[in-house]
C-alpha positions in Angstrom: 0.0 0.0 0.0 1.4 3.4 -0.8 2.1 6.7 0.9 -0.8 9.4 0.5 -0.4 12.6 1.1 -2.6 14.3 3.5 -3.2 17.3 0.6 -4.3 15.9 -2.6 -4.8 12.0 -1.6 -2.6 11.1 -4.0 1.5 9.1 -3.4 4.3 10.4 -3.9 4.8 9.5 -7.4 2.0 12.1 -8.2 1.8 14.5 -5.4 2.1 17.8 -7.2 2.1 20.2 -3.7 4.3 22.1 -3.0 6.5 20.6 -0.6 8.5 21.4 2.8 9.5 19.3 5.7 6.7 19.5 8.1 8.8 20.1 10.9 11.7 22.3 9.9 10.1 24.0 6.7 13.3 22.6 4.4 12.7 21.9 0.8 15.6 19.4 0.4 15.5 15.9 1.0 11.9 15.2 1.1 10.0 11.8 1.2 6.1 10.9 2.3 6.0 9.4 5.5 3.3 6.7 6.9 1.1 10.2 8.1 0.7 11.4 4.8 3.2 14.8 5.6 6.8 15.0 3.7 9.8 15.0 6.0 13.7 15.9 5.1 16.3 13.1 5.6 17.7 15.0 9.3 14.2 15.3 10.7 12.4 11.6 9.7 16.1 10.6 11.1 15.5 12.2 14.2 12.0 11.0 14.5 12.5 7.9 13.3 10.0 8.4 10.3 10.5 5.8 8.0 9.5 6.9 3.9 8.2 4.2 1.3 10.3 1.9 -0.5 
């Protein structure tokens, strides 16, 4: 089952939103997470949010 994101209900592979780390703001480095928000590599790391495969 895939990732959706929380905006448009769609995955990753055809979210068009404009996206930012839901926690810091950053635009780099983002992947879906399980709760449907996009999270940059240092923060899912710290939070131990795990992105789809």
């Amino acid at each position: 089952m895939a990732f959706i994101c929380v905006m448009c209900d769609k995955p990753e592979s055809d979210c068009l939103c404009e996206k930012y780390c839901m926690l810091c703001k950053s635009p780099e480095g983002l992947r879906l997470c399980a709760d449907g928000c996009y999270y940059c590599e240092p923060c899912r790391e710290a939070c131990d949010f795990q992105p789809e495969d």
